[in-house]
PyMOL CGO cylinders between C-alpha atoms (Angstrom):
from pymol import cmd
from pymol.cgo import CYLINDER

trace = [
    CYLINDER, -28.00, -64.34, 15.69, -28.36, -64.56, 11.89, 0.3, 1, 1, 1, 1, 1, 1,
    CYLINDER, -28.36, -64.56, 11.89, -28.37, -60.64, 11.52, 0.3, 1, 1, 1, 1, 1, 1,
    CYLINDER, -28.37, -60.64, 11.52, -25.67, -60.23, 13.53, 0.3, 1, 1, 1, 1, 1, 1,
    CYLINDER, -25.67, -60.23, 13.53, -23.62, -62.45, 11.50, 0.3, 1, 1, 1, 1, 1, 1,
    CYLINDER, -23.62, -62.45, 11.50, -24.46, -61.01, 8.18, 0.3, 1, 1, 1, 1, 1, 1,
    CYLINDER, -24.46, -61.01, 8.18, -23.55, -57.81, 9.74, 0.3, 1, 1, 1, 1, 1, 1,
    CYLINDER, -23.55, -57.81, 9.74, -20.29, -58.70, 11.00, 0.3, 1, 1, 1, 1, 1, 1,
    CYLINDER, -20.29, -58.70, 11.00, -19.83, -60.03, 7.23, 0.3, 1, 1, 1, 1, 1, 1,
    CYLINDER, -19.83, -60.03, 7.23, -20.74, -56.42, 5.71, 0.3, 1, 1, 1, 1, 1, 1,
    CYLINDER, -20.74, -56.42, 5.71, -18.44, -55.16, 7.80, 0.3, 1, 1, 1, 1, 1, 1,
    CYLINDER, -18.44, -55.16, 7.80, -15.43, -57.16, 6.98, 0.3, 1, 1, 1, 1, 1, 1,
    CYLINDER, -15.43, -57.16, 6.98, -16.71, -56.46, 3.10, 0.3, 1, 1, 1, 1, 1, 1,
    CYLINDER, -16.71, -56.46, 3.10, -16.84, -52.74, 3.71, 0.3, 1, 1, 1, 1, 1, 1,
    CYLINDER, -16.84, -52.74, 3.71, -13.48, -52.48, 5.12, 0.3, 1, 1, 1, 1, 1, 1,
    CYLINDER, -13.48, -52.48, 5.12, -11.92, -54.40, 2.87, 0.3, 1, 1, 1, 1, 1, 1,
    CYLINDER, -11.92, -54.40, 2.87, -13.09, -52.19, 0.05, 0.3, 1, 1, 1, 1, 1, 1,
    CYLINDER, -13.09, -52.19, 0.05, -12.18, -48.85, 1.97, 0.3, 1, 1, 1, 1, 1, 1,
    CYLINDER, -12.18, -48.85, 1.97, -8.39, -50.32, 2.45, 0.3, 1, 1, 1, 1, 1, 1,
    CYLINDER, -8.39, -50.32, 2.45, -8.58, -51.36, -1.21, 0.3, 1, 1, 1, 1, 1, 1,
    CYLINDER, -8.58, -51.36, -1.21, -9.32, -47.65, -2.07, 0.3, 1, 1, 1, 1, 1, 1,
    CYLINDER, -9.32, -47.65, -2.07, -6.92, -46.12, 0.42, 0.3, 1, 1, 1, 1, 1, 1,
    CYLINDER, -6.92, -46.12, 0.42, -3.08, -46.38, -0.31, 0.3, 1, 1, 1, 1, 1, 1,
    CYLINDER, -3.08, -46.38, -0.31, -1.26, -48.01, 2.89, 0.3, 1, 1, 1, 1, 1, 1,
    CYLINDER, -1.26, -48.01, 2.89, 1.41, -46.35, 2.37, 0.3, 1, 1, 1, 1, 1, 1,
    CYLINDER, 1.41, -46.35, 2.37, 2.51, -42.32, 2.19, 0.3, 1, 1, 1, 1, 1, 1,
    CYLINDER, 2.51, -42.32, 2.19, 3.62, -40.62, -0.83, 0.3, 1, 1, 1, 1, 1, 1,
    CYLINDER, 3.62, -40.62, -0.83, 7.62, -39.96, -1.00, 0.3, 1, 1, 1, 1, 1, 1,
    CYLINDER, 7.62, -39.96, -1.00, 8.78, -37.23, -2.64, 0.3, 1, 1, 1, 1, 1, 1,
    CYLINDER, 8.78, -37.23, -2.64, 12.27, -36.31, -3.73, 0.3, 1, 1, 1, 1, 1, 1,
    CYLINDER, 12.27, -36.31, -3.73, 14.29, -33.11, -4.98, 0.3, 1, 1, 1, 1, 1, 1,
    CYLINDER, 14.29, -33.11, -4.98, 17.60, -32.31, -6.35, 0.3, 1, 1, 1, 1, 1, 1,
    CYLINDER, 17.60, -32.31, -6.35, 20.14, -31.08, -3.77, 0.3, 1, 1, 1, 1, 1, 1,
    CYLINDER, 20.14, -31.08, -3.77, 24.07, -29.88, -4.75, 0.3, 1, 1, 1, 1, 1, 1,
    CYLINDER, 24.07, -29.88, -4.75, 25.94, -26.63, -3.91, 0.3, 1, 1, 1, 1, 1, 1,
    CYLINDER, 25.94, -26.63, -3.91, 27.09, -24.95, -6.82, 0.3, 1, 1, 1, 1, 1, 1,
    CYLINDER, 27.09, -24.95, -6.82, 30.65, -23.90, -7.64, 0.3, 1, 1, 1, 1, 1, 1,
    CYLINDER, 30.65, -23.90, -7.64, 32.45, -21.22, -9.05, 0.3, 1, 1, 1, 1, 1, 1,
    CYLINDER, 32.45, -21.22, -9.05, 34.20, -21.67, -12.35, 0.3, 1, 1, 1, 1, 1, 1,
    CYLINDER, 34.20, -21.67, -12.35, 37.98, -21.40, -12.47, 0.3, 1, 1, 1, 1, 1, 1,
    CYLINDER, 37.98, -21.40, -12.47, 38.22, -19.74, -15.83, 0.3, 1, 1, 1, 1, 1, 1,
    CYLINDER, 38.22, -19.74, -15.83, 40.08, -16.53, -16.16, 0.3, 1, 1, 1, 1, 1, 1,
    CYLINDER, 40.08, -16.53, -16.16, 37.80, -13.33, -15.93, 0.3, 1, 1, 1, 1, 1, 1,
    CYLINDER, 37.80, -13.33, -15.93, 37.66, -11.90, -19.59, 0.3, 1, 1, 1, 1, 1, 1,
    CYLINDER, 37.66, -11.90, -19.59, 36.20, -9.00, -20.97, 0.3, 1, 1, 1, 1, 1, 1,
    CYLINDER, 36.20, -9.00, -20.97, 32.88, -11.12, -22.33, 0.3, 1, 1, 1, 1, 1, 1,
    CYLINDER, 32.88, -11.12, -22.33, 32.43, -11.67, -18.69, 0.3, 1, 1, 1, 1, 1, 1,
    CYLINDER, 32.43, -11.67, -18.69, 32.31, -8.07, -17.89, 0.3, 1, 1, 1, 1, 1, 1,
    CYLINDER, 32.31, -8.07, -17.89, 29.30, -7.46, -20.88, 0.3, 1, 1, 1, 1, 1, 1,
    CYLINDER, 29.30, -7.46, -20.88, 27.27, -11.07, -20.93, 0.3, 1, 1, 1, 1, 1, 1,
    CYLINDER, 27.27, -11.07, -20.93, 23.87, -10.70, -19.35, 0.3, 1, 1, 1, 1, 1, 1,
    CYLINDER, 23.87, -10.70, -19.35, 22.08, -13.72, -19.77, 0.3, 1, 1, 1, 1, 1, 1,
    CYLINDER, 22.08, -13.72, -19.77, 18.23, -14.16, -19.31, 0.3, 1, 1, 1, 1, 1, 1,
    CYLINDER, 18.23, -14.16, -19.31, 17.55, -17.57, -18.41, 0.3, 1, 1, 1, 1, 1, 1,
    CYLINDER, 17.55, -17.57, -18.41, 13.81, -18.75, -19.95, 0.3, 1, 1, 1, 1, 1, 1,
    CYLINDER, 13.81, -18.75, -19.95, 11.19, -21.28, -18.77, 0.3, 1, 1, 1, 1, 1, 1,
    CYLINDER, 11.19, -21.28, -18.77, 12.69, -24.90, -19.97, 0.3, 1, 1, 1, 1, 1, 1,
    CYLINDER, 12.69, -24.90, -19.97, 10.27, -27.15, -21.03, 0.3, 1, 1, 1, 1, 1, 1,
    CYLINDER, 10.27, -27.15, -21.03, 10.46, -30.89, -21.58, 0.3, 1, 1, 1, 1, 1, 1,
    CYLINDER, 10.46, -30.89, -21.58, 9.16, -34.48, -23.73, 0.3, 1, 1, 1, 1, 1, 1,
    CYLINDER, 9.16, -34.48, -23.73, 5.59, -35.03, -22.96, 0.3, 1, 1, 1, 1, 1, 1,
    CYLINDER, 5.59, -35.03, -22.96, 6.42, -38.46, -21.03, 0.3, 1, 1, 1, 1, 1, 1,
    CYLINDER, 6.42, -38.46, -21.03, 8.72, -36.31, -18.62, 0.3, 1, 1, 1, 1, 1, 1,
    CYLINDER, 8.72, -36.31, -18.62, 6.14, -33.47, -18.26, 0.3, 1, 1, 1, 1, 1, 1,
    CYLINDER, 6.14, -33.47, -18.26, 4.96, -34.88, -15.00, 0.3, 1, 1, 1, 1, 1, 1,
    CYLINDER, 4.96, -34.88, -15.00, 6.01, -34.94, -10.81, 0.3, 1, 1, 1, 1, 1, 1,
    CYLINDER, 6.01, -34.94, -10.81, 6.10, -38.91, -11.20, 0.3, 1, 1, 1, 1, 1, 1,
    CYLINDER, 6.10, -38.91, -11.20, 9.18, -40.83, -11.26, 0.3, 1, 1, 1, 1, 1, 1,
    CYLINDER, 9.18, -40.83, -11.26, 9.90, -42.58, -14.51, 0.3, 1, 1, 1, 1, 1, 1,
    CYLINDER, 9.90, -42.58, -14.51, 12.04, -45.39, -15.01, 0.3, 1, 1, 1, 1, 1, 1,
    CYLINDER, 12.04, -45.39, -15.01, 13.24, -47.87, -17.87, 0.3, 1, 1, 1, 1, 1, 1,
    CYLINDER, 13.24, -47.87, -17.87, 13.81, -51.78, -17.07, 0.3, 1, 1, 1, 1, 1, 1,
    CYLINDER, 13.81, -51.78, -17.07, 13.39, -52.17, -21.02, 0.3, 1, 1, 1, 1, 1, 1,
    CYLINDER, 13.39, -52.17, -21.02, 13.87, -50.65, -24.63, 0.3, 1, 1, 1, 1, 1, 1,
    CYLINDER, 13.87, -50.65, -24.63, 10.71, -48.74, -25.24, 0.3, 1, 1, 1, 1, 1, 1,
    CYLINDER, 10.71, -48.74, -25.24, 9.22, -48.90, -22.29, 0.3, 1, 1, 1, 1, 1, 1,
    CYLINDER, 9.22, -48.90, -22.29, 8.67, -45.89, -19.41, 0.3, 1, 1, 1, 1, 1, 1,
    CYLINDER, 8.67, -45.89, -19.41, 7.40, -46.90, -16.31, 0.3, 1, 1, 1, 1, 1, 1,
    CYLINDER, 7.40, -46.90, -16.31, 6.14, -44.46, -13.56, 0.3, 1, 1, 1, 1, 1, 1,
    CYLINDER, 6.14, -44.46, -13.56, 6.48, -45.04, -9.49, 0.3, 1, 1, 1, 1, 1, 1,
    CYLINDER, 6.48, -45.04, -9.49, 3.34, -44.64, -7.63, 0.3, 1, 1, 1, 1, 1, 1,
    CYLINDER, 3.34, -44.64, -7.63, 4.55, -43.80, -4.30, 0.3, 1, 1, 1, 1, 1, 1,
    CYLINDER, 4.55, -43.80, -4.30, 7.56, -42.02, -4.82, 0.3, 1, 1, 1, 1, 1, 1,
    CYLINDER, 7.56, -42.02, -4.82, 7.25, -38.64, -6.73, 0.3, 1, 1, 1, 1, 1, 1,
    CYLINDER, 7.25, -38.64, -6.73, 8.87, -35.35, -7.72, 0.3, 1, 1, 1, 1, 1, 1,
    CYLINDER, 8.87, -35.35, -7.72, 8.58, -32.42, -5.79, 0.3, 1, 1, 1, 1, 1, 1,
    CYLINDER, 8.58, -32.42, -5.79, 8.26, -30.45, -8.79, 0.3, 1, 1, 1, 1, 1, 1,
    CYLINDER, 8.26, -30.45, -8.79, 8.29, -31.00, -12.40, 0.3, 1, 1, 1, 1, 1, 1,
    CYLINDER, 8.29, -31.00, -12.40, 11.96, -32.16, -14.18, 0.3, 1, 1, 1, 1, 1, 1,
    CYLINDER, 11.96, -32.16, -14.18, 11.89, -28.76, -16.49, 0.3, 1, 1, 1, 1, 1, 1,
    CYLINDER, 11.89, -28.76, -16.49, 11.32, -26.76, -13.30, 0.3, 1, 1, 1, 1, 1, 1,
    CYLINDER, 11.32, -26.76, -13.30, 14.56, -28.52, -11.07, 0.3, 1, 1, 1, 1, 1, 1,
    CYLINDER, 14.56, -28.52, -11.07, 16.44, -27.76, -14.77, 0.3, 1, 1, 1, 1, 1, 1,
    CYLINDER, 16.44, -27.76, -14.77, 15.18, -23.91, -14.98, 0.3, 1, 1, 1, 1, 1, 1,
    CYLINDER, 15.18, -23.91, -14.98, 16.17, -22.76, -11.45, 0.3, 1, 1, 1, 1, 1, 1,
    CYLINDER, 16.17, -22.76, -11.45, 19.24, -25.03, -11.10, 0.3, 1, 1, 1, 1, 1, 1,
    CYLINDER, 19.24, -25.03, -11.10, 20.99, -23.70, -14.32, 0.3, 1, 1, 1, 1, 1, 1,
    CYLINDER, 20.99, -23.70, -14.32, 20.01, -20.05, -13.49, 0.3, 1, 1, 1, 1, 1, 1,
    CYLINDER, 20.01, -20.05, -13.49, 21.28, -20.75, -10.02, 0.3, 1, 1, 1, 1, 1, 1,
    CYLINDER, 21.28, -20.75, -10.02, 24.50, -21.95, -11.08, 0.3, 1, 1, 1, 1, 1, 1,
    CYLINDER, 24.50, -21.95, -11.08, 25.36, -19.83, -14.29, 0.3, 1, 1, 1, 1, 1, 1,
    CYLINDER, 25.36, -19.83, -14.29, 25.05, -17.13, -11.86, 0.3, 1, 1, 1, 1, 1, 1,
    CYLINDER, 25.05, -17.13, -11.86, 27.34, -18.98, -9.23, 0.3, 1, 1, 1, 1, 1, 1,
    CYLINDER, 27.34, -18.98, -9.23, 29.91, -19.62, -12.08, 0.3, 1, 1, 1, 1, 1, 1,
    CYLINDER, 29.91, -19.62, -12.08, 31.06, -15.84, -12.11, 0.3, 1, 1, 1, 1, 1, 1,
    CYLINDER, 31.06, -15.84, -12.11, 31.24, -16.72, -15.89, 0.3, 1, 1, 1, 1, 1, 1,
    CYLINDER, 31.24, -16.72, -15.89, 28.79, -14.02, -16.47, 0.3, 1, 1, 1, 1, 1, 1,
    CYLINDER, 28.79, -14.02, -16.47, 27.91, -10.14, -15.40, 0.3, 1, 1, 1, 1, 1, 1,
    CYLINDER, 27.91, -10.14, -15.40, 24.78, -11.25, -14.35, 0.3, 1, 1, 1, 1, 1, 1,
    CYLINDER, 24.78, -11.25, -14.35, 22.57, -13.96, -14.45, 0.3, 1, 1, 1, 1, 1, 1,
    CYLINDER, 22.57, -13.96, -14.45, 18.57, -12.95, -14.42, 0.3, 1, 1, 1, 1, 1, 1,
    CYLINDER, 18.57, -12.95, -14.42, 15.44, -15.49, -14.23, 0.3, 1, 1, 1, 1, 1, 1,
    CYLINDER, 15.44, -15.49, -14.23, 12.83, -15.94, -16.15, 0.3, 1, 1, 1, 1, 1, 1,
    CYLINDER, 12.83, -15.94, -16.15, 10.46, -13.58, -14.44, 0.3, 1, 1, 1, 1, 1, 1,
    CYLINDER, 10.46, -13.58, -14.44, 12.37, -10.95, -14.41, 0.3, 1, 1, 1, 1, 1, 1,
    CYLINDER, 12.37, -10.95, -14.41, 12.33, -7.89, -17.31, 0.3, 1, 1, 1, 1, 1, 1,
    CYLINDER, 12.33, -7.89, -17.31, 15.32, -6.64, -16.78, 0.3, 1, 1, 1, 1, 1, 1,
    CYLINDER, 15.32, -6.64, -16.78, 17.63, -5.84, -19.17, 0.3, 1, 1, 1, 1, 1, 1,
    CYLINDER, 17.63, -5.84, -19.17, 19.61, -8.46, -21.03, 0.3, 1, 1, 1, 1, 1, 1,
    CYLINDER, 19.61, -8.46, -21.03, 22.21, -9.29, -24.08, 0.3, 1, 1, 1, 1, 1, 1,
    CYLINDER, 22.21, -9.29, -24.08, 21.50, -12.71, -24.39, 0.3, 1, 1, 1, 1, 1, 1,
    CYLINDER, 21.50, -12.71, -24.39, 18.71, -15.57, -23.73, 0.3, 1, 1, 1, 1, 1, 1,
    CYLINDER, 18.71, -15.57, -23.73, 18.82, -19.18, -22.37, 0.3, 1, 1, 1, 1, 1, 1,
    CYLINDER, 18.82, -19.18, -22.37, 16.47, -21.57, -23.55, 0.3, 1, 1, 1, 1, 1, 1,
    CYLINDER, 16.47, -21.57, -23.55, 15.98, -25.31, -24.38, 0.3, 1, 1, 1, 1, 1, 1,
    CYLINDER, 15.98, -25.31, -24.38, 14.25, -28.55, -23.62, 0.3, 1, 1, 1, 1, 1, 1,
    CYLINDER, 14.25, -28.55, -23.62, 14.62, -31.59, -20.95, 0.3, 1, 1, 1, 1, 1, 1,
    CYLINDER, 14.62, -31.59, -20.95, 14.49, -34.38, -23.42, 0.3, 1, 1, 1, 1, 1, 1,
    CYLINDER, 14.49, -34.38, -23.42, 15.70, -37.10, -20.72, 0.3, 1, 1, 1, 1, 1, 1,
    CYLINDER, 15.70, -37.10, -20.72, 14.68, -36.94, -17.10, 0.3, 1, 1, 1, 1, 1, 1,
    CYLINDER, 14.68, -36.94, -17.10, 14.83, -40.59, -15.61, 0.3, 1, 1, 1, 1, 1, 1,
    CYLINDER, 14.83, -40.59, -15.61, 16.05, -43.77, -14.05, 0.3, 1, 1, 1, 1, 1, 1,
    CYLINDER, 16.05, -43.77, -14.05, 17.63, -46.72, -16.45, 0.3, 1, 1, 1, 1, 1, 1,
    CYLINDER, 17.63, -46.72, -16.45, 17.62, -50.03, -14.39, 0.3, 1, 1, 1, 1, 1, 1,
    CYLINDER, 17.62, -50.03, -14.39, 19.66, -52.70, -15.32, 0.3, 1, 1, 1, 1, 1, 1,
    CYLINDER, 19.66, -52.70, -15.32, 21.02, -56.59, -13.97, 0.3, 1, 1, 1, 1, 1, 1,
    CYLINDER, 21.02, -56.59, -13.97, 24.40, -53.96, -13.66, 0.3, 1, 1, 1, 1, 1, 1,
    CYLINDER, 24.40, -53.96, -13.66, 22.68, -51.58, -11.47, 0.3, 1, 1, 1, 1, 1, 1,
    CYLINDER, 22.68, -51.58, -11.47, 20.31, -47.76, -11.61, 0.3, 1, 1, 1, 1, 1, 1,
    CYLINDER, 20.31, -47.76, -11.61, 21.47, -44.59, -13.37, 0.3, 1, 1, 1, 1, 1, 1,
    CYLINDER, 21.47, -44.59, -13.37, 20.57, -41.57, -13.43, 0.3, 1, 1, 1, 1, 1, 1,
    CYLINDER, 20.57, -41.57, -13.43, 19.80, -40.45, -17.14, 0.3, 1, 1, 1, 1, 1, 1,
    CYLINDER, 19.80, -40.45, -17.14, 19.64, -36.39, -17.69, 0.3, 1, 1, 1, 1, 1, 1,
    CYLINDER, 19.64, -36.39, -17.69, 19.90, -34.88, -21.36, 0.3, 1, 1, 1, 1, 1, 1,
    CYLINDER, 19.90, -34.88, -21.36, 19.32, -31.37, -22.24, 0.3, 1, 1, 1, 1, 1, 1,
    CYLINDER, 19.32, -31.37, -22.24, 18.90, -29.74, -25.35, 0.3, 1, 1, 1, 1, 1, 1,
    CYLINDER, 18.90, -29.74, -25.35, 20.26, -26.10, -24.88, 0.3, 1, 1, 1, 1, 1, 1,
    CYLINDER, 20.26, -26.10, -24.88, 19.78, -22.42, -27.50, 0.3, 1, 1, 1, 1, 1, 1,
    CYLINDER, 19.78, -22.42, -27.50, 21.51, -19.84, -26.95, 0.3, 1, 1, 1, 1, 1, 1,
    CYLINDER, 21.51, -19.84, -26.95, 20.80, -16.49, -28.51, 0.3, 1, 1, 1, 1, 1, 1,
    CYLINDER, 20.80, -16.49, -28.51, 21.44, -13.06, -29.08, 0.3, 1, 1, 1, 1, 1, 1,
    CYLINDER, 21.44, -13.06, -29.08, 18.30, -11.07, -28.00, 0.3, 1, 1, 1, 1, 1, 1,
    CYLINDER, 18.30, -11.07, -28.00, 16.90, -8.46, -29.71, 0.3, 1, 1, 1, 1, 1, 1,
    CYLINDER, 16.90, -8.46, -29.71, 18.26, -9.70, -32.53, 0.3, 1, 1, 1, 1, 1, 1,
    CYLINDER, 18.26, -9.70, -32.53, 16.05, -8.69, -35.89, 0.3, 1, 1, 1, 1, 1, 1,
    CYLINDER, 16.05, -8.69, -35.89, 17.75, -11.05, -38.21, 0.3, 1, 1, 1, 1, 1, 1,
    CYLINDER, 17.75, -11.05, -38.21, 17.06, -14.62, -37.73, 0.3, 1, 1, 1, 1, 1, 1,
    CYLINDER, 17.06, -14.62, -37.73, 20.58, -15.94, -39.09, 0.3, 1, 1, 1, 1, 1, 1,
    CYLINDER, 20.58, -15.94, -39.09, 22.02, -13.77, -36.85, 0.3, 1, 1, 1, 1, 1, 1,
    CYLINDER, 22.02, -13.77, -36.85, 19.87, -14.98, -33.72, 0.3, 1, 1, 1, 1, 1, 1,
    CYLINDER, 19.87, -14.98, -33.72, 20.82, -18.07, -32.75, 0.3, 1, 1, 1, 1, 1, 1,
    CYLINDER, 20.82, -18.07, -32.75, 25.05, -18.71, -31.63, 0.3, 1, 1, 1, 1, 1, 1,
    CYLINDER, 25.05, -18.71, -31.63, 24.00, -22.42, -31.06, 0.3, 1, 1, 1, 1, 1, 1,
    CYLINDER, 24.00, -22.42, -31.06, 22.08, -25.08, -30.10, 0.3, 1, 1, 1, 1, 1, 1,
    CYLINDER, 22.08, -25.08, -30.10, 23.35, -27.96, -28.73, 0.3, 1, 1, 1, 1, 1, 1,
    CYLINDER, 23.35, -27.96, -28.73, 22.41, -31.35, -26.52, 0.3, 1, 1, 1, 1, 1, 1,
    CYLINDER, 22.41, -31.35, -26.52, 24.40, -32.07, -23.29, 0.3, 1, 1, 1, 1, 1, 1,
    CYLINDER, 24.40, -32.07, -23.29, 23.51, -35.82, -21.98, 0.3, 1, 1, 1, 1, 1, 1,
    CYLINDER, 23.51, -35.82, -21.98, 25.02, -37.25, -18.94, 0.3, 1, 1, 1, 1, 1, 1,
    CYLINDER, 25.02, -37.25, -18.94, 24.46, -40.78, -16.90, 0.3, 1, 1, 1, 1, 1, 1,
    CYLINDER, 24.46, -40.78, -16.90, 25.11, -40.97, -13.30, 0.3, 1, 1, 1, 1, 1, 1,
    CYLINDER, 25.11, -40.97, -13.30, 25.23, -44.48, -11.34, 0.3, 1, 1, 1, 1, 1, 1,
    CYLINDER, 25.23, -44.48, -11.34, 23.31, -44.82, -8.31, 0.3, 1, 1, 1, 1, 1, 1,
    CYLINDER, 23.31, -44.82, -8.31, 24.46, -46.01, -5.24, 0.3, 1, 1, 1, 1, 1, 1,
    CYLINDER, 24.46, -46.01, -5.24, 21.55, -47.88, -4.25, 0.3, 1, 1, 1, 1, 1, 1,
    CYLINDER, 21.55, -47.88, -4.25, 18.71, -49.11, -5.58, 0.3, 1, 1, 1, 1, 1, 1,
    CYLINDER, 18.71, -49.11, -5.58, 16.12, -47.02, -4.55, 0.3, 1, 1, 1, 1, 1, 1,
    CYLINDER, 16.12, -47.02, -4.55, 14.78, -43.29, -5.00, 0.3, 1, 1, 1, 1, 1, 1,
    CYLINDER, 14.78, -43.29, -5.00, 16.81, -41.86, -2.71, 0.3, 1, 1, 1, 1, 1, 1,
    CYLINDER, 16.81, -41.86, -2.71, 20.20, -42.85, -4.49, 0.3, 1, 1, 1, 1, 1, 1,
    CYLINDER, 20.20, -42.85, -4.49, 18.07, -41.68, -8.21, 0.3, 1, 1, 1, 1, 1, 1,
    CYLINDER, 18.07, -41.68, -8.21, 17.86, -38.37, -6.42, 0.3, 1, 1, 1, 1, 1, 1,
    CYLINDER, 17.86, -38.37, -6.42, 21.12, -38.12, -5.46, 0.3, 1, 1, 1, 1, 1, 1,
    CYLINDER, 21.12, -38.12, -5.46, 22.62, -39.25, -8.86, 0.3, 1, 1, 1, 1, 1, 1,
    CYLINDER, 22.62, -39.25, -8.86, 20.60, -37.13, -10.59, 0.3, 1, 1, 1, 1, 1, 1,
    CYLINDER, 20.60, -37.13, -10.59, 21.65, -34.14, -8.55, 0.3, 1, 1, 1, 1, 1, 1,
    CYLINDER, 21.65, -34.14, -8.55, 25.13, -35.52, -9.35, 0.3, 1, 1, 1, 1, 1, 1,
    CYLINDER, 25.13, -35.52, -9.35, 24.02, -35.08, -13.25, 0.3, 1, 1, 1, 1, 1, 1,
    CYLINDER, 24.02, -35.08, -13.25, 22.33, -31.84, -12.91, 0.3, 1, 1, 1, 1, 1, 1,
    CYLINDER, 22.33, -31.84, -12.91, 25.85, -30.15, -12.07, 0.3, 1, 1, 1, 1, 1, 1,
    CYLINDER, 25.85, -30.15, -12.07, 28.03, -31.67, -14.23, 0.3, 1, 1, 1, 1, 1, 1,
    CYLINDER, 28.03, -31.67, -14.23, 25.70, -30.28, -17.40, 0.3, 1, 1, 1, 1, 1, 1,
    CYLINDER, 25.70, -30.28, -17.40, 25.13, -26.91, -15.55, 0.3, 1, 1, 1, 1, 1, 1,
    CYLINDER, 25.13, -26.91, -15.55, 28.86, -27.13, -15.28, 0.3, 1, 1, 1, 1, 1, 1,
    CYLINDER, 28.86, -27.13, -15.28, 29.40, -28.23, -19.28, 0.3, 1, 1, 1, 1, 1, 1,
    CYLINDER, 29.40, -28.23, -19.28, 26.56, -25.94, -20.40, 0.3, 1, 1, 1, 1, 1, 1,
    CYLINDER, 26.56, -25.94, -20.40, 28.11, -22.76, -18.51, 0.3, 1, 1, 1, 1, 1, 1,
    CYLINDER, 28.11, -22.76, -18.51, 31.57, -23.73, -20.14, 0.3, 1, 1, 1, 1, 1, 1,
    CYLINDER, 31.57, -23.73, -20.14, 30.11, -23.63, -23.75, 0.3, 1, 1, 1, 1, 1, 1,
    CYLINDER, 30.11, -23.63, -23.75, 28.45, -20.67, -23.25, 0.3, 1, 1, 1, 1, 1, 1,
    CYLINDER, 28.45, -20.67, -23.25, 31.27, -18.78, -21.95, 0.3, 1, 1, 1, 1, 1, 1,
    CYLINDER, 31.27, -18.78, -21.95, 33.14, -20.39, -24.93, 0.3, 1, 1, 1, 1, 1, 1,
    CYLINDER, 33.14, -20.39, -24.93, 30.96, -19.68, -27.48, 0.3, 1, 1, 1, 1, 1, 1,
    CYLINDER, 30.96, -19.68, -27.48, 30.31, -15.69, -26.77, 0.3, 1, 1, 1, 1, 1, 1,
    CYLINDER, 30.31, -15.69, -26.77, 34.13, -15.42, -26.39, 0.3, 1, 1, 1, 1, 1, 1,
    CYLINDER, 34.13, -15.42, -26.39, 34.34, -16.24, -29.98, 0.3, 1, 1, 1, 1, 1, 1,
    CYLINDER, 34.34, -16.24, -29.98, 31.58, -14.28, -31.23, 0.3, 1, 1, 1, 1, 1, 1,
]
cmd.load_cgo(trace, "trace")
């Protein structure tokens, strides 16, 4: 009788360490989603000539990961532990911009960063913001870019760059959960692909 109580009391103790060790609950994980759309600038003759070459962004070290991050306070980043990335916030940034320069009819063509085809000009730059700002007011969405664009093949270095600029945008979300950070930030992923494709048209028109 006394052995089979101690082992009914190891087994409580071993499965109480196994759920300890094993999450109860399944990882989430979350995307941006948005169709893009065509600009409604005027075709011009840089349109007809641009080829842009769109390079592999990369981003802050404490953004450099699949985890959500979020801010409740000044100085602080906080991951999620359930609820995840599908892929990394520099990678959503590449493919999206590409995706949508390409979609803006802005351009002759639009090429990614795999590809060695010919090109006038290169894309390039940095996610410096890729996160969730909580406050008593309610979530945003907080997405900031820092964006070069250059001539390429350029041998002169003053020549190289035409500029290099930061594009920063907040999105509220809807609820407060992932979910609603997902779709916000989607929301704030087109409006700078939108604002970025704008000042690069701009910019090589007055070249």
């Amino acid at each position: 009788m006394r052995f089979i109580i101690i082992l009914t009391l190891f087994s409580f103790a071993f499965c109480g360490c196994v759920s300890l060790k094993q999450p109860n609950t399944k990882f989430e994980y979350y995307t941006l989603e948005y169709d893009a759309i065509s600009s409604d600038k005027d075709d011009t003759p840089k349109r007809k000539s641009t080829i842009l070459k769109i390079k592999f962004f990369s981003a802050a070290p404490v953004y450099n990961t699949v985890k959500i991050i979020y801010s409740n306070q000044q100085f602080k980043r906080t991951p999620y532990f359930y609820h995840k990335w599908r892929v990394k916030p520099a990678e959503f940034v590449t493919y999206f911009l590409s995706r949508d320069l390409k979609e803006s009819g802005l351009f002759k063509a639009v090429i990614p960063p795999t590809s060695g085809s010919a090109h006038t000009h290169t894309v390039e730059g940095v996610v410096d913001k890729f996160l969730e700002l909580d406050s008593n007011d309610g979530w945003e969405a907080l997405l900031s870019i820092s964006v070069t664009l250059q001539v390429a093949r350029e041998p002169d270095a003053d020549k190289r760059v035409i500029f290099q600029r930061s594009f920063s945008v907040k999105e509220r979300c809807k609820e407060k959960n992932p979910l609603a950070l997902a779709q916000a930030m989607s929301l704030a992923m087109a409006e700078l692909s939108k604002e970025i494709g704008i000042a690069i048209h701009s910019a090589l028109a007055g070249e």
